[in-house]
FIKOL-827350 format. One line per field, with one value per atom (N, C-alpha, C): residue number from 1; residue in three letters; z, y, x. Coordinates in Angstrom, 1 decimal. Layout:
residues N
resi (NUM/...)
resn (ALA/...)
w (Z/...)
v (Y/...)
u (X/...)
end
This chain:
residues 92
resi (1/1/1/2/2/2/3/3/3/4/4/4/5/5/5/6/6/6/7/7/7/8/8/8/9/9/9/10/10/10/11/11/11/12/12/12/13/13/13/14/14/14/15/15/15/16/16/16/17/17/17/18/18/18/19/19/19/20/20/20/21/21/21/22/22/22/23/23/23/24/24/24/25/25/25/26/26/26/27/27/27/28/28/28/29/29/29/30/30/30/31/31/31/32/32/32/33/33/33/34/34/34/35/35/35/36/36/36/37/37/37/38/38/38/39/39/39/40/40/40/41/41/41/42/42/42/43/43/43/44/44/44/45/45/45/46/46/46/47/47/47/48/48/48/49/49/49/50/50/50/51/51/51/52/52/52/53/53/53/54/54/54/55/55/55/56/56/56/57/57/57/58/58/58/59/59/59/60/60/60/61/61/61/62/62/62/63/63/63/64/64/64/65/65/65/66/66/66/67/67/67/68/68/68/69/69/69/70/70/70/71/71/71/72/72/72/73/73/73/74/74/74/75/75/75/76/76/76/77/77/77/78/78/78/79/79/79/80/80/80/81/81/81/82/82/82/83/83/83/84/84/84/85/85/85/86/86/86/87/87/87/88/88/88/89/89/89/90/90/90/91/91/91/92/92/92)
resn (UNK/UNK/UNK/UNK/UNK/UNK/UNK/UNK/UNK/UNK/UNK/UNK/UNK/UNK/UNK/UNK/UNK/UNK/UNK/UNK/UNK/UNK/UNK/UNK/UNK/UNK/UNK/UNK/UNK/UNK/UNK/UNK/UNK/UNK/UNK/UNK/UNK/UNK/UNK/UNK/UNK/UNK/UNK/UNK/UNK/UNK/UNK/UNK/UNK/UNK/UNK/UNK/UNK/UNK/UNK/UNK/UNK/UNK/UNK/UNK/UNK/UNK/UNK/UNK/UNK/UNK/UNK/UNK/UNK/UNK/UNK/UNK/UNK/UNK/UNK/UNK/UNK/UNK/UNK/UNK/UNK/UNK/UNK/UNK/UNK/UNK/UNK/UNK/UNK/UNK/UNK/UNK/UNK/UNK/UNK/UNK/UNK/UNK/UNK/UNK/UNK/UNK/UNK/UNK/UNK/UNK/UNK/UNK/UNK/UNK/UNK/UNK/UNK/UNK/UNK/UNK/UNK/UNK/UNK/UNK/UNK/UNK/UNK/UNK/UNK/UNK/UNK/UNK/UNK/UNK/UNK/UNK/UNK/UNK/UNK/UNK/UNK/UNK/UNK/UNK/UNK/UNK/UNK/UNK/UNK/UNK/UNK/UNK/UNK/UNK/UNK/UNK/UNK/UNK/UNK/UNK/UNK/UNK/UNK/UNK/UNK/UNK/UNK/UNK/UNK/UNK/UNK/UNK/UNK/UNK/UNK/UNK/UNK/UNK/UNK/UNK/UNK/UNK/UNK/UNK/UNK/UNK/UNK/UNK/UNK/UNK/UNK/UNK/UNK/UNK/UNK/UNK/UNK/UNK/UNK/UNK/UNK/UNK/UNK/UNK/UNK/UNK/UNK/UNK/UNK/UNK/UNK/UNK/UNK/UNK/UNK/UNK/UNK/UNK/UNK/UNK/UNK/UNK/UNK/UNK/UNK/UNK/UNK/UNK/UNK/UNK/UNK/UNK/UNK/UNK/UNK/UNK/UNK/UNK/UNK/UNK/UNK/UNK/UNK/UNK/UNK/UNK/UNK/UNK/UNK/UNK/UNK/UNK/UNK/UNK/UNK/UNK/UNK/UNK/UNK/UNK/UNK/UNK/UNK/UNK/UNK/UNK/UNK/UNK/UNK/UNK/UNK/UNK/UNK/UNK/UNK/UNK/UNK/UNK/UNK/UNK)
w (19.5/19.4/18.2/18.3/16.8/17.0/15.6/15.8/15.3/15.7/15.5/14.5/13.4/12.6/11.9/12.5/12.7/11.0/11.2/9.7/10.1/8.7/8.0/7.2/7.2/5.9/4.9/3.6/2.7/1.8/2.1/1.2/-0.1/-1.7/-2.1/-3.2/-3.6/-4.9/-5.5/-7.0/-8.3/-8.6/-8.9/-9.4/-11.1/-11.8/-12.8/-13.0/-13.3/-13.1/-14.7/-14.4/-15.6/-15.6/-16.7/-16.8/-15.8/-16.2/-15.0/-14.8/-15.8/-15.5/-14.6/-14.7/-13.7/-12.4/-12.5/-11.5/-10.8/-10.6/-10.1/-9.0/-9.0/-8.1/-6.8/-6.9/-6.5/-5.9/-6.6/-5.7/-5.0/-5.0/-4.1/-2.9/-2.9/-1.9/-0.8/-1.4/-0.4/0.3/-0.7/-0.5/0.7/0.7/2.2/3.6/3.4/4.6/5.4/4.0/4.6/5.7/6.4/7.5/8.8/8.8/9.8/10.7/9.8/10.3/11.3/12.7/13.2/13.0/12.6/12.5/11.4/10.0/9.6/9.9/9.5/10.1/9.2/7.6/6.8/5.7/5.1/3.8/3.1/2.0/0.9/-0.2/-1.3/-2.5/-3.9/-4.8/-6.2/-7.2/-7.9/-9.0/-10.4/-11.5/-13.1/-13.7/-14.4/-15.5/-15.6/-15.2/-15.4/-14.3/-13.2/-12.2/-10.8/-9.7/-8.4/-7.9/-6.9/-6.2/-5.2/-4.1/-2.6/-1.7/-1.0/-0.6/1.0/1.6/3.3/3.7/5.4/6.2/7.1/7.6/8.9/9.7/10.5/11.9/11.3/11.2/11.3/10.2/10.0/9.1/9.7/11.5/11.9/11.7/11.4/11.3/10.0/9.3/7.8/7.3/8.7/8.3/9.4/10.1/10.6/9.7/8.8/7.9/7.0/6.5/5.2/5.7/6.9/7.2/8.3/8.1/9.0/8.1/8.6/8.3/7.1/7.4/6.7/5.4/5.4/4.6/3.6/4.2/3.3/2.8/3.5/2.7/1.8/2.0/0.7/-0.4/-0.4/-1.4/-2.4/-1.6/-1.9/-2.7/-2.2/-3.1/-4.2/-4.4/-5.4/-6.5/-6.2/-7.2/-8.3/-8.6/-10.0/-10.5/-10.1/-10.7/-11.3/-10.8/-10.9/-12.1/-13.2/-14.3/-14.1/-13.0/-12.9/-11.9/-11.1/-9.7/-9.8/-9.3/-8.4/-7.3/-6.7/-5.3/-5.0/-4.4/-3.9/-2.1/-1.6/-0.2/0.1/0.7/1.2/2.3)
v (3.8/4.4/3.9/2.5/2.2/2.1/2.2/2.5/1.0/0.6/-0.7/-0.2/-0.7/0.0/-1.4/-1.3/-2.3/-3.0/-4.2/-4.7/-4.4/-3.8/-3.4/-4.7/-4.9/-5.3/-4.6/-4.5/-3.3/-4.7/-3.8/-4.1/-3.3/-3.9/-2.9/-3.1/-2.5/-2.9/-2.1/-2.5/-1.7/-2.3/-0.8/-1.0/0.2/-0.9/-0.8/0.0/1.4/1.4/1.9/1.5/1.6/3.3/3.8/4.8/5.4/6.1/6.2/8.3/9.1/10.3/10.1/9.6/9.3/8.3/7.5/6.4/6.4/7.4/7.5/8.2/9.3/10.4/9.5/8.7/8.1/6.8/5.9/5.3/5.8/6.6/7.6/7.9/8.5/8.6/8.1/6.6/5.4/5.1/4.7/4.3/5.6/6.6/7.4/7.3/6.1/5.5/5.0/3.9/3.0/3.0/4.5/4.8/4.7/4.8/5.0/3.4/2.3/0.6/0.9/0.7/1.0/0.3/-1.0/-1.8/-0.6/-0.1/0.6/1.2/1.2/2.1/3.5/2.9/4.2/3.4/4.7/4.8/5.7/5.4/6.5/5.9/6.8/6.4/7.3/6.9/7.5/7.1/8.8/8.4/8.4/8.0/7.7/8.1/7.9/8.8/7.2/6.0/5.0/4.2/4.4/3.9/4.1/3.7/3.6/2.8/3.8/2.5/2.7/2.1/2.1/1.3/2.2/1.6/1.6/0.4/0.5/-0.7/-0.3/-0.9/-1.3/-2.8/-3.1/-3.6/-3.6/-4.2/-6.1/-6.6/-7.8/-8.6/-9.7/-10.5/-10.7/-10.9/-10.8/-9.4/-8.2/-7.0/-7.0/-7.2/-7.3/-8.0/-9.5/-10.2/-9.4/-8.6/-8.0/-6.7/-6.4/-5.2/-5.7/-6.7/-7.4/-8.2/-8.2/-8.5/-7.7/-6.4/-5.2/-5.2/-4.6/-3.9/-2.7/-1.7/-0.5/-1.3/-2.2/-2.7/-3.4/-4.5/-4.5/-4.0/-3.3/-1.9/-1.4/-0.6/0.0/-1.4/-2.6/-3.4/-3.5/-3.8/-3.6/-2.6/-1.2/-0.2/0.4/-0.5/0.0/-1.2/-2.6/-3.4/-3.2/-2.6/-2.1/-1.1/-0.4/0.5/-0.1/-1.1/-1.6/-2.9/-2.4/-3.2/-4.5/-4.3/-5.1/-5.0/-5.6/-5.7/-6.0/-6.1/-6.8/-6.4/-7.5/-7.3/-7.9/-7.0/-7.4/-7.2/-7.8/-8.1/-8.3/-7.6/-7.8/-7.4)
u (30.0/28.7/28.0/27.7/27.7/25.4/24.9/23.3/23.0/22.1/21.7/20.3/20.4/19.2/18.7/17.5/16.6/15.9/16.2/15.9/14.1/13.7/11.8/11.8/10.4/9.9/9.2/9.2/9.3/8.0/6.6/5.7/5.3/5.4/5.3/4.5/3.7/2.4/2.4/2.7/2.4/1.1/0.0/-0.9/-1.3/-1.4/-1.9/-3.4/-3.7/-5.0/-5.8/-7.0/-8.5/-8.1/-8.7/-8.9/-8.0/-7.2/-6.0/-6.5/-7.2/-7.6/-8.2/-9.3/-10.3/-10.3/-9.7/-9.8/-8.4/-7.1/-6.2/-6.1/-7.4/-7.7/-8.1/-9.2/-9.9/-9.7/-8.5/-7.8/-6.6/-6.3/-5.4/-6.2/-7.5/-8.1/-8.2/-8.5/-8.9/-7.2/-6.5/-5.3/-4.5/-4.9/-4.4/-4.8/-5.9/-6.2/-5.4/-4.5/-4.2/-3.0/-2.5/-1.9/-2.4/-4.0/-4.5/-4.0/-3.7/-3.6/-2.7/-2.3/-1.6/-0.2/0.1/1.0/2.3/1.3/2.3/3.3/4.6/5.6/6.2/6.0/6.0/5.1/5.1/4.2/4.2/4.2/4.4/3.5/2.8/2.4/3.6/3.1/3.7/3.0/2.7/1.7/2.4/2.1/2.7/1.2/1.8/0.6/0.0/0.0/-0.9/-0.7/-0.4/0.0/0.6/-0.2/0.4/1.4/2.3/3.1/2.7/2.7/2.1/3.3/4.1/5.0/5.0/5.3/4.7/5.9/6.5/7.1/6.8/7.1/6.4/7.3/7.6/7.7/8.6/7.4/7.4/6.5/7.2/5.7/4.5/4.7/2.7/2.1/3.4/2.8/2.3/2.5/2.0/1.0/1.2/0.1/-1.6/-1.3/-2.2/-2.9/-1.6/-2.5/-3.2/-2.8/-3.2/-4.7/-4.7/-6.4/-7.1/-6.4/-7.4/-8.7/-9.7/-10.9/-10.9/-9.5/-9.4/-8.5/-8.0/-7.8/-8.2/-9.0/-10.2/-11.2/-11.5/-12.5/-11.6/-10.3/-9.7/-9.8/-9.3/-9.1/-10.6/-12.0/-12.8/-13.1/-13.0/-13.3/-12.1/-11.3/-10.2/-10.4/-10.7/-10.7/-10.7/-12.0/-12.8/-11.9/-10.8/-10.2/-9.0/-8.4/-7.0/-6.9/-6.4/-6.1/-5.4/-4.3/-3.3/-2.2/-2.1/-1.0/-0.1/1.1/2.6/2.7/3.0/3.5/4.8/5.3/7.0/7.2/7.5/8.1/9.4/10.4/11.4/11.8)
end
């Protein structure tokens, strides 16, 4: 009875943010959109007192490469720019 548990790919962005009282609310906001992409399979965020992580699973690399150029995607990227001091991104 053995479970076959399916290898994810684990997208995951530390973001650095401006003014983090004010501008952490607000990129949280946008960033709870980003479920609606249908490719996602989980998602989670985590706040720091200066910093988001945004943690998401896909399917597949075309799944990922399908979130990474949705619509809701780029509109969040767009409207968070201005708030984010500084990024990493990790994939595995």
């Amino acid at each position: 009875m053995g479970c076959k548990l399916e290898k994810m790919l684990r997208h995951i962005v530390l973001f650095k943010i401006f003014d983090p009282e004010h501008n952490i609310p607000k990129a949280m906001a946008f960033f709870y959109t980003l479920p609606e992409i249908e490719e996602v399979q989980h998602f989670s965020l985590q706040q720091d007192q200066d910093s988001i992580l945004l943690y998401t699973e896909f399917e597949s690399k075309a799944a990922l490469k399908i979130y990474l150029e949705h619509d809701i995607h780029t509109e969040v990227k767009r409207n968070t720019e201005r708030l984010i001091e500084e990024k990493k991104i990790f994939d595995f």
